[in-house]
C-alpha positions, 0 to 999 in steps of 0.5 A: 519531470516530477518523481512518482514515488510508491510505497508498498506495505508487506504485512507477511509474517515470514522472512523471506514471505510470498508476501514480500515477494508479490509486494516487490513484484508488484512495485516493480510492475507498477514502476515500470508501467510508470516509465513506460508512460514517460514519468519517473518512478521510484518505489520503496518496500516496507514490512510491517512485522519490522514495526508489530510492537510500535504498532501496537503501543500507537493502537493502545497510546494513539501516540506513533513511537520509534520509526513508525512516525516516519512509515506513516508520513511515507505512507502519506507522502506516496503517490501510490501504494501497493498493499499486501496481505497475508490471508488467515481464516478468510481475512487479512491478518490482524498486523495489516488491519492495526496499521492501517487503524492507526492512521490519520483521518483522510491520510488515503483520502484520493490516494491510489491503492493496488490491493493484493494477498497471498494464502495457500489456497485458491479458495481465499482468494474472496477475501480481496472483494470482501475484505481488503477492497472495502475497507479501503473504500471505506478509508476513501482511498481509490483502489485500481479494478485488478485486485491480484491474489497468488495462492502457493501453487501459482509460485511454481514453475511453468504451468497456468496459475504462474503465467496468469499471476504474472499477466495478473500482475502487470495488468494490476500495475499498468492500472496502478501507473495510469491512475498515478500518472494522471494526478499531480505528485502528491504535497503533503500538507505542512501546518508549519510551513506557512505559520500565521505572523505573530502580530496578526494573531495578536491583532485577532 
């Protein structure tokens, strides 16, 4: 049985953020949706304010330095991802928005995407349909229909906004695991791995 592996990109400013904390929920949800389909998962998180310089010296060079190289062929590698967003003036945040410009063309091409933010208010909560999900069909990525947005009221304890964030939650990575498990794992492609024989290149 083949390994799904999911991704999840955090783009909070703070450490610890509600950001990270949704992003690992969700990664969880996602994983365990996963198993509960009969197909192993493992999942990893990343926070992009670990990478804020290299990402703004690759927007400004086109040339990925220290360990950013290795986050964007994990980013390619995955099966899936889990994004995050912080929301500032109705909009994700300037960090969220560089990372994914300095990606490759197609790189999300197919890929599935559960795309989510967190704000302090439930008025932002918008933002996910006109901001985060059209950029990412833009970038041709497939986005699962549950976009999931917790305001800081729904972290309380008890009360409805935190049983709907958490039934938000599980939809969203029931849906995320039904569109991984029904593709093949994904094979990034190697332009090196098959190299053209030197005598071929010579015959022309």
């Amino acid at each position: 049985m083949s390994t799904r592996h999911l991704v999840g990109i955090s783009a909070g400013m703070g450490q610890p953020s509600a950001t990270r904390l949704l992003t690992d929920r969700l990664l969880e949800a996602a994983s365990r949706a996963l198993g509960e389909r009969g197909v192993a998962a493992e999942a990893s998180a990343v926070e992009l304010r670990d990478h804020a310089h290299d990402i703004t010296n690759a927007l400004l060079t086109a040339v990925p330095t220290g360990g950013l190289r290795a986050l964007i062929d994990e980013v390619a590698d995955a099966d899936g991802l889990v994004v995050v967003s912080p929301i500032f003036n109705a909009s994700y945040s300037g960090l969220f928005k560089m990372f994914f410009d300095i990606l490759e063309p197609d790189i999300l091409a197919g890929k599935p995407v559960l795309v989510a933010a967190t704000g302090g208010t439930p008025r932002h909560s918008l933002a996910l349909e006109h901001a985060l999900r059209p950029m990412f069909s833009h970038l041709r990525a497939v986005t699962v229909p549950t976009a999931v947005y917790a305001a800081t009221e729904d972290w309380g304890a008890g009360g409805t906004g935190a049983e709907d964030l958490v039934h938000r939650i599980a939809r969203a990575g029931g849906e995320l695991a039904e569109l991984v498990a029904a593709r093949e794992p994904a094979r990034r492609f190697d332009p090196y791995a098959e190299p053209v024989p030197f005598e071929r290149l010579l015959a022309g």
